[in-house]
C-alpha positions in Angstrom: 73.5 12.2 44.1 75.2 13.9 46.6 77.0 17.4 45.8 80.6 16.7 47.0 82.0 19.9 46.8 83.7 22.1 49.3 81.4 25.3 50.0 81.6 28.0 52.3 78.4 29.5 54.1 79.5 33.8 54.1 76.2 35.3 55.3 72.9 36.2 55.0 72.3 39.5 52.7 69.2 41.2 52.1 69.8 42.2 48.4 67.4 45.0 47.1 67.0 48.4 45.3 69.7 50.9 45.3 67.3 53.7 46.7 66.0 53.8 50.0 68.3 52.1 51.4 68.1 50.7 55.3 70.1 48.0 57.6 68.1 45.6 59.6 69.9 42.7 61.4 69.8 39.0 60.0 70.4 36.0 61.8 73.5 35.1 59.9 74.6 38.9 58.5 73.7 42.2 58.6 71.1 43.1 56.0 70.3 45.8 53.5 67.4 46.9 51.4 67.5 48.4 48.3 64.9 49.0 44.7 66.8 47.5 42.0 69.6 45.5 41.5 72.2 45.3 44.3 75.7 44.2 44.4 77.5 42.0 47.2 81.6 42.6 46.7 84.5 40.9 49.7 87.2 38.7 48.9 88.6 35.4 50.0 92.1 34.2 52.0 93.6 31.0 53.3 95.7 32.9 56.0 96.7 35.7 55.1 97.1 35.1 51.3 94.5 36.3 48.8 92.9 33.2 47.2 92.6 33.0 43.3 89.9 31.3 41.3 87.5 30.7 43.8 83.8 29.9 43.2 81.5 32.2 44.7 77.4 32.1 44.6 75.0 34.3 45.8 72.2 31.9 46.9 68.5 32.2 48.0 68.7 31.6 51.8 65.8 29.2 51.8 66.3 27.7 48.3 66.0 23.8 47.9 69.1 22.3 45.6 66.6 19.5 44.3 63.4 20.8 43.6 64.6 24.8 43.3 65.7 26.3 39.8 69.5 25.9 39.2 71.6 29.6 40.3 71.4 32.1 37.3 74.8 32.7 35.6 74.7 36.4 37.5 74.7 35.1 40.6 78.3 33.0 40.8 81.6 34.8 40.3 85.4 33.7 40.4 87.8 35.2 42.6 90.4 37.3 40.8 94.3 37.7 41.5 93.5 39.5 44.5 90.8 37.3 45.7 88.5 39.6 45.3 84.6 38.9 44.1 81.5 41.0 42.5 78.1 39.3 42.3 75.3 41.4 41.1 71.9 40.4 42.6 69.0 40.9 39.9 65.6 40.4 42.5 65.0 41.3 46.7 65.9 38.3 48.1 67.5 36.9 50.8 70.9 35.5 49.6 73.3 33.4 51.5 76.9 33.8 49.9 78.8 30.8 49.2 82.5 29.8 48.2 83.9 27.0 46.5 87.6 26.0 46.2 89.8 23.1 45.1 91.9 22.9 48.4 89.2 21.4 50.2 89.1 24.5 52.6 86.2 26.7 52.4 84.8 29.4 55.5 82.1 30.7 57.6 81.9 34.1 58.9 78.5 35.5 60.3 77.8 38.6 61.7 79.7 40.1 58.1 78.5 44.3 58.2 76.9 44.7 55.3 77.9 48.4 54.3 74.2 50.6 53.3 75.4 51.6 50.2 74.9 49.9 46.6 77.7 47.7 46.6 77.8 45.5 50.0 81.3 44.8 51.3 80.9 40.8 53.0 84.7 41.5 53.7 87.6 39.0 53.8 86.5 35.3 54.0 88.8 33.2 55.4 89.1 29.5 54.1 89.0 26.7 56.8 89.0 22.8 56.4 84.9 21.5 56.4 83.3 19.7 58.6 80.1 16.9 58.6 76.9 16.4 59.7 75.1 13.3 60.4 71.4 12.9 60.7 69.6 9.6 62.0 66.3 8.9 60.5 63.7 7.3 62.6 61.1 7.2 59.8 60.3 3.9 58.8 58.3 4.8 56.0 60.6 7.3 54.5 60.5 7.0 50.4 63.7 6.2 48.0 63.4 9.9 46.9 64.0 11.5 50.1 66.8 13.9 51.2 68.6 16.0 53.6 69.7 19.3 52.5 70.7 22.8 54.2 68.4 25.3 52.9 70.3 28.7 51.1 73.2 25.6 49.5 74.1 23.0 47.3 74.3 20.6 49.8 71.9 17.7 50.1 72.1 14.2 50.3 69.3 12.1 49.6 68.2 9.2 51.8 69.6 5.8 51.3 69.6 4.4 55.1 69.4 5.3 58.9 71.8 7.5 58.4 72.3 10.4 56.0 75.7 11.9 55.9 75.9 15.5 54.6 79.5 16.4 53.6 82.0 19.4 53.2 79.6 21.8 56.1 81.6 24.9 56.5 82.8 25.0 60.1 80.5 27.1 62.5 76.9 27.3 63.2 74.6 26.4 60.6 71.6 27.9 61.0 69.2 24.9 59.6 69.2 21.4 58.3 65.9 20.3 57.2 64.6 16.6 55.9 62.3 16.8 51.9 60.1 13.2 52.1 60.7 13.4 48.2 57.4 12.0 46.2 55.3 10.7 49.4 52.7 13.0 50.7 55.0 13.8 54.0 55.9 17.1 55.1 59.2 19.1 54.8 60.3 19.9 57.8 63.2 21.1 60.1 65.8 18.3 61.6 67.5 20.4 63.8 68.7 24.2 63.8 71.8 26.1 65.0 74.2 23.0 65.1 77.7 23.1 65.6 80.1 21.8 63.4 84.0 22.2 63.6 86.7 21.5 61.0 87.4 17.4 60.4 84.7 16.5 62.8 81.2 14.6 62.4 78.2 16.0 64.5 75.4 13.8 64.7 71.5 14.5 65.0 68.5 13.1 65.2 65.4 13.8 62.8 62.7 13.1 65.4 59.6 14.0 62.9 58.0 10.3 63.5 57.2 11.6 67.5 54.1 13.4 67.5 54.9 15.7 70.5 57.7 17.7 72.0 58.2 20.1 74.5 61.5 22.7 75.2 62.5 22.6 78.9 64.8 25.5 79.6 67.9 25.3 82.3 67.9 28.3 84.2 71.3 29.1 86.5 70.8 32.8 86.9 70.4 34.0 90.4 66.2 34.1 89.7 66.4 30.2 89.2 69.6 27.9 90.5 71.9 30.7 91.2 75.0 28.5 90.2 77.6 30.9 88.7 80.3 27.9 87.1 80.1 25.9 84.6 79.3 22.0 85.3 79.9 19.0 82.7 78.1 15.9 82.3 75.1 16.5 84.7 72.3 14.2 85.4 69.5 16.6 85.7 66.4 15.4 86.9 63.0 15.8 84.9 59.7 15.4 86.9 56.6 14.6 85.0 53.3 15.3 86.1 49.5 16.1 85.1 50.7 19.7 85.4 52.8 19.9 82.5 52.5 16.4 80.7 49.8 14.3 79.1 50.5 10.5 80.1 47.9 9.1 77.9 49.9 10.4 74.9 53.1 8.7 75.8 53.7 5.0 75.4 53.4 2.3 78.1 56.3 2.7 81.0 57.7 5.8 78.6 59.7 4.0 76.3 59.1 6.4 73.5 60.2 9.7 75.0 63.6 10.9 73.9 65.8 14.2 75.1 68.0 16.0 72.6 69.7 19.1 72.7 68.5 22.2 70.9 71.1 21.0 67.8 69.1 17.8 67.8 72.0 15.6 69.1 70.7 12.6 71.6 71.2 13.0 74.9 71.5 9.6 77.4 68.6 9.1 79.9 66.6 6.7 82.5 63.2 6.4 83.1 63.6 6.0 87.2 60.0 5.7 87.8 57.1 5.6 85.2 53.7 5.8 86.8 50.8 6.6 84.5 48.0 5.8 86.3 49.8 8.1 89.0 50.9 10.5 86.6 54.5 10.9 88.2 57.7 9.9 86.5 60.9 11.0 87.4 64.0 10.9 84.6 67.4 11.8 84.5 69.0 12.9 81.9 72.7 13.3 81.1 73.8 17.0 79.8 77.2 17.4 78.5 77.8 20.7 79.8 75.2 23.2 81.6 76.2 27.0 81.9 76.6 28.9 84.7 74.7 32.1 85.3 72.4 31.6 82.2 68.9 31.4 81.2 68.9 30.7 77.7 70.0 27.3 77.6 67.7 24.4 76.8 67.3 20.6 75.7 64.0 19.2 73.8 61.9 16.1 75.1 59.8 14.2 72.3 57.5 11.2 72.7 54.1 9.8 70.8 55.7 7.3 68.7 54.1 4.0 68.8 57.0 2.5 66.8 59.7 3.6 69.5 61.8 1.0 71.4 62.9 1.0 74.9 65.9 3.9 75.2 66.1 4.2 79.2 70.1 3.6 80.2 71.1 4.1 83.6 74.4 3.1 82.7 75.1 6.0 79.9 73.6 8.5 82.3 75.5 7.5 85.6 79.1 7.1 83.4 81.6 5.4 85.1 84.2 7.2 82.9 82.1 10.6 84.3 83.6 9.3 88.0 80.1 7.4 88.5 81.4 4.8 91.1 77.8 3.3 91.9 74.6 5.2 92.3 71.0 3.2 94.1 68.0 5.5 93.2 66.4 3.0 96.2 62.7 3.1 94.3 62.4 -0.7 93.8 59.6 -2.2 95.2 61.4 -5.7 96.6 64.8 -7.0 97.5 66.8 -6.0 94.7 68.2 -2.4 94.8 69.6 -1.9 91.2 73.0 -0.1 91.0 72.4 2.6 87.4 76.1 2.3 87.1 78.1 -0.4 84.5 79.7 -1.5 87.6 76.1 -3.3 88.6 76.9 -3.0 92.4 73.4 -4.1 93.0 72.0 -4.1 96.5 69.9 -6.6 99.0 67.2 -5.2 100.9 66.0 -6.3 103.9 63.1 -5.4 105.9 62.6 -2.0 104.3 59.6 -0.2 102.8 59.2 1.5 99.8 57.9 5.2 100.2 57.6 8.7 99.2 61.4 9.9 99.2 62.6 13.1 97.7 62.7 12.1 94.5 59.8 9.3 93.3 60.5 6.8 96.3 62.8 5.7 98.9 63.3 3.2 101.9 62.7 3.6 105.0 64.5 1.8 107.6 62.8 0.4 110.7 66.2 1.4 113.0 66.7 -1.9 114.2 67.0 -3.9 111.5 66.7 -3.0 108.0 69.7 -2.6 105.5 70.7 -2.4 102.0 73.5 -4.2 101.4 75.2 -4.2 98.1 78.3 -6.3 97.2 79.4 -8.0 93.6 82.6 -8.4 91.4 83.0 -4.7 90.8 82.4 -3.9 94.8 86.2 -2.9 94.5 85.2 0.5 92.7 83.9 1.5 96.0 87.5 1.5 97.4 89.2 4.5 98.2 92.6 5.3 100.1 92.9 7.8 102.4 93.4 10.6 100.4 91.9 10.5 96.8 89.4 12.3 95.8 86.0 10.8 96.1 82.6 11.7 97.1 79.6 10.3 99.2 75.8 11.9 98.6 72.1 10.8 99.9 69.2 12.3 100.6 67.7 11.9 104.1 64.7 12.1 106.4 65.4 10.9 110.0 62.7 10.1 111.9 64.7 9.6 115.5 66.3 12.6 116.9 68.0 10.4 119.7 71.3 9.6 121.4 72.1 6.8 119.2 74.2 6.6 115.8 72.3 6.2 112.7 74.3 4.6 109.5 73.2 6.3 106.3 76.2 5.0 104.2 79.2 3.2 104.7 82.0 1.3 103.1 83.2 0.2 106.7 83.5 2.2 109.9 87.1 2.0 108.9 87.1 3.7 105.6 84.4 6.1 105.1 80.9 7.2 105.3 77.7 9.7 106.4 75.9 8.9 110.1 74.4 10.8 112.2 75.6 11.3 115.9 74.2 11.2 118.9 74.6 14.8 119.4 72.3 15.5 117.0 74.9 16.2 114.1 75.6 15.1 110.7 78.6 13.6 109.9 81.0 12.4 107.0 84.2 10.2 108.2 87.2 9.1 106.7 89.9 6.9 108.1 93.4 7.4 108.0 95.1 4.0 107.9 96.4 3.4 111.6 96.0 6.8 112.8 92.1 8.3 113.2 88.7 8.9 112.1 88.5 13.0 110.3 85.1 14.0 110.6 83.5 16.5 108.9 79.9 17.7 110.7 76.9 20.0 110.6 73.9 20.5 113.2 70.6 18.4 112.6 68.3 21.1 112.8 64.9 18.8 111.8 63.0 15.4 110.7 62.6 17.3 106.9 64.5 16.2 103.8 68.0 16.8 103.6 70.4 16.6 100.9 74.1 16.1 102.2 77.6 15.4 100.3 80.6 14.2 101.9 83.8 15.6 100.0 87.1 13.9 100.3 89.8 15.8 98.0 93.2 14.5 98.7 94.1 15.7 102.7 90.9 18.0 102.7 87.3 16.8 103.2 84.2 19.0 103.4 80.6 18.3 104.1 77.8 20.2 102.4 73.5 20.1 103.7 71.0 21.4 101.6 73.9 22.4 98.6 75.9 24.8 101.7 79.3 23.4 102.2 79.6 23.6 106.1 82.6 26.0 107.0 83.5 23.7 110.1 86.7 22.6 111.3 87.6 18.5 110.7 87.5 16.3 114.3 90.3 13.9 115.2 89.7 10.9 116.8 92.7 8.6 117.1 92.8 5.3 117.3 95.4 2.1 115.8 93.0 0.1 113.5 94.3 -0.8 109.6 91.9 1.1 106.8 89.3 -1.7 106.2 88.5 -2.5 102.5 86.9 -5.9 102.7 83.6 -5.0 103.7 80.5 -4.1 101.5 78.7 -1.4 101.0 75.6 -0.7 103.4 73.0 2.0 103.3 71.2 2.2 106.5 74.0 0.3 108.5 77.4 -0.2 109.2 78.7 -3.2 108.5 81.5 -4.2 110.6 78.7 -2.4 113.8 77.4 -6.2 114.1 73.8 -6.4 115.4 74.5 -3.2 117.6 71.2 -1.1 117.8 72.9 2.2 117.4 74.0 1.2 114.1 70.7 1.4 112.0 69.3 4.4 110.7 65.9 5.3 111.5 64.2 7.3 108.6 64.4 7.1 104.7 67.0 7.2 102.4 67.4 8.3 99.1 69.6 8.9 96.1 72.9 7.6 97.1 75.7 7.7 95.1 79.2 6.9 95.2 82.0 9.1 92.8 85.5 8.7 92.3 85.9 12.5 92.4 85.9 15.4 94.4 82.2 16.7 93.4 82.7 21.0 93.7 80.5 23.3 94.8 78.9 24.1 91.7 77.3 20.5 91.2 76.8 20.3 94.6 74.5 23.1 94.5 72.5 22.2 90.7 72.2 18.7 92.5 70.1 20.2 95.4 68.4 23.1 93.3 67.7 20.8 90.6 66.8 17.7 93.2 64.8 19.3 95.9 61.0 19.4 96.0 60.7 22.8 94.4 63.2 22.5 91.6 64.3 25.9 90.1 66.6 24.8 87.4 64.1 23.1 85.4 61.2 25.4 83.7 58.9 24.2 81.1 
């Protein structure tokens, strides 16, 4: 059965004899060592009121509720008037230190100085309201004696479906929750470590033991890797696969066994763009909550070898629409449909393109005179903008004509907005004011190499960033009557109200182009190209 009561997780104490004593620094407490027996002294609050008749235990830090021996009546003592406790430790252990209490409120403090002296002051305890913790089992072949437990507690709960719910978690970091396969000849192992939990709240993880590989990519955004100082939320960052740092042959056919988590174990949303074994090149994007600025220590787990996986690849939960994901064409189909990765399914219509080596996996290239995507569908409306919201246009692009003609990269009508390139050798993104003019944002084309460029519109003010760089240039006017047009479709490689007018197609490939209902800042602008371009730096395996 599961142990329902409310504990509190203290800190980690090295308890041991009373000469020679020494500090060394635990992962959950300061730490002592002593010969003999030690003693571990604090008190508990709710506020600032002293709390009376607490439990408190003094408890192995990797002890096992089920299969270990039950606490020893010198290890648990009750709070007195003053909410003050005295637990004497008979053996050098490691010892977590635990409270129980009938409010339902119980604490977790680490980093508690432990004093080096006999008697270990763990300090006031405040009581807080718990928290849960939910683990997914993926084992199919897990036994009826199974459970989930965190190691150095009484808590444990044992395994009765996909989902294991361990209840009353003291608020904080806990340091490890770990899976026991009971009477089969499995292993126990570690589900997840360091995971969040906050007061009232469930956090969910994943016990991923059935894959047979895994592999910790780390996220740096120091200046020796990305060099992106802010902080940017709900990211699709880009994964490459190769022969240099993965094994094809141990992965399932087209990937659908690989899974991403963070380092707590929690899922995290991704799509399989391109899956080419016999290549060995995929390319995946993967959706991280939040990715830190100026950091190096951050990272997110990949699994896969599990022969009993199902497809997870979802375009959809990685390219949110409730994230500001309007549409989004990764342009790698080989064919005529161009798949929108958004719910909105804006999917596209090639014609005459070619599928080929783009920036990321593969692109189209457009012939120039002909060839155009053109996507269109009940939710084509989500590609409307007025004049001044905030909304964003990005691609990447390789022109092959440096001429005196206008190439369309993307447009929702010449008489709304989108990215061309001018015949004065110039990048451009345009927006149209309703009767009034075209304000154009633009940047030199210096070459025929890949380029990554975002078109900004944020209320009145619109920018234009290549290569990550917002372009410090002034917006052109051009004035003219016409109303804001919002009938017309979507078209990458064309305009679509230019007709069959030559200067109109873009020569070159196109790839990656996405459509947001936001005003993207500079931070993800510049992850996007660090993260995108040929020699990624944010990723490191």
């Amino acid at each position: 059965m599961c142990f329902n009561r409310t504990i509190a997780i203290i800190g980690v104490v090295v308890v041991a004899a009373l000469i020679g004593l020494r500090c060394s620094g635990g992962q959950v407490a300061g730490t002592i060592t002593q010969s003999g027996n030690g003693i571990v002294s604090g008190s508990v609050v709710d506020g600032d009121e002293p709390v009376a008749g607490a439990r408190v235990l003094l408890i192995p830090v990797q002890h096992d509720p089920v299969t270990d021996a039950s606490l020893a009546g010198s290890l648990i003592d009750t709070t007195g008037p003053a909410g003050d406790f005295l637990i004497f430790a008979p053996v050098q252990d490691d010892y977590n230190v635990m409270v129980e209490h009938q409010s339902g409120k119980n604490a977790l403090s680490y980093g508690v100085s432990f004093v080096t002296s006999d008697t270990q002051d763990a300090g006031r305890l405040s009581l807080t309201d718990p928290g849960f913790v939910a683990v997914i089992i993926h084992d199919t072949a897990v036994a009826g004696s199974a459970y989930v437990y965190i190691p150095g507690t009484t808590i444990f709960t044992p395994v009765q479906g996909d989902t294991v719910l361990l209840e009353n978690i003291p608020a904080g970091v806990i340091p490890q929750v770990r899976f026991h396969p009971g009477d089969t000849a499995g292993t126990d192992h570690t589900v997840c470590e360091d995971i969040s939990v906050s007061s009232g709240d469930t956090t969910l993880v994943n016990d991923y033991s059935p894959w047979s590989f895994s592999a910790t990519i780390h996220l740096n955004t120091t200046a020796s890797g990305a060099d992106v100082p802010g902080e940017v939320v709900d990211f699709p960052l880009l994964i490459r696969l190769s022969s240099d740092n993965f094994d094809f042959s141990r992965a399932e056919n087209n990937g659908i066994d690989i899974r991403f988590t963070k380092r707590d174990g929690s899922s995290l949303p991704y799509e399989v763009e391109r899956w080419d074994a016999a290549a060995q090149r995929a390319e995946i994007w993967v959706k991280v909550d939040t990715i830190r600025g100026n950091d190096s220590t951050q990272s997110i787990v990949m699994y896969w070898g599990n022969s009993d996986a199902s497809e997870g690849s979802d375009g959809a939960a990685v390219f949110d629409t409730a994230s500001g994901f309007a549409g989004v064409w990764h342009l790698s189909e080989n064919g005529t449909t161009v798949d929108d990765a958004t719910a909105n399914g804006i999917d596209g219509v090639a014609k005459e393109t070619v599928t080929v080596t783009g920036a990321i996996g593969t692109a189209q290239e457009f012939d120039g005179t002909s060839s155009f995507v053109r996507a269109s569908g009940p939710a084509t409306d989500a590609l409307n903008f007025s004049e001044d919201d905030d909304y964003s246009v990005s691609a990447w692009i390789r022109t092959d004509a440096l001429d005196t003609l206008f190439h369309g990269i993307v447009y929702k009508s010449n008489f709304q907005y989108g990215l061309q390139m001018r015949p004065e050798k110039v990048w451009e993104f345009l927006t149209y004011t309703d009767g009034a003019s075209w304000e154009m944002s633009r940047a030199s084309v210096e070459d025929t190499a890949w380029h990554y460029l975002v078109g900004v519109r944020n209320g009145a003010e619109q920018y234009l960033y290549v290569d990550g760089v917002r372009i410090d240039s002034a917006m052109v006017t051009i004035e003219t009557n016409a109303v804001r047009d919002y009938s017309q479709p979507l078209e990458i490689g064309h305009c679509p109200d230019g007709g069959e007018d030559p200067d109109r197609y873009f020569d070159g490939s196109i790839d990656e182009v996405r459509i947001a209902k936001v005003a993207t800042g500079a931070d993800w602008v510049k992850l996007c190209y660090m993260n995108q371009k040929d020699r990624d730096v944010l990723v490191k395996w």
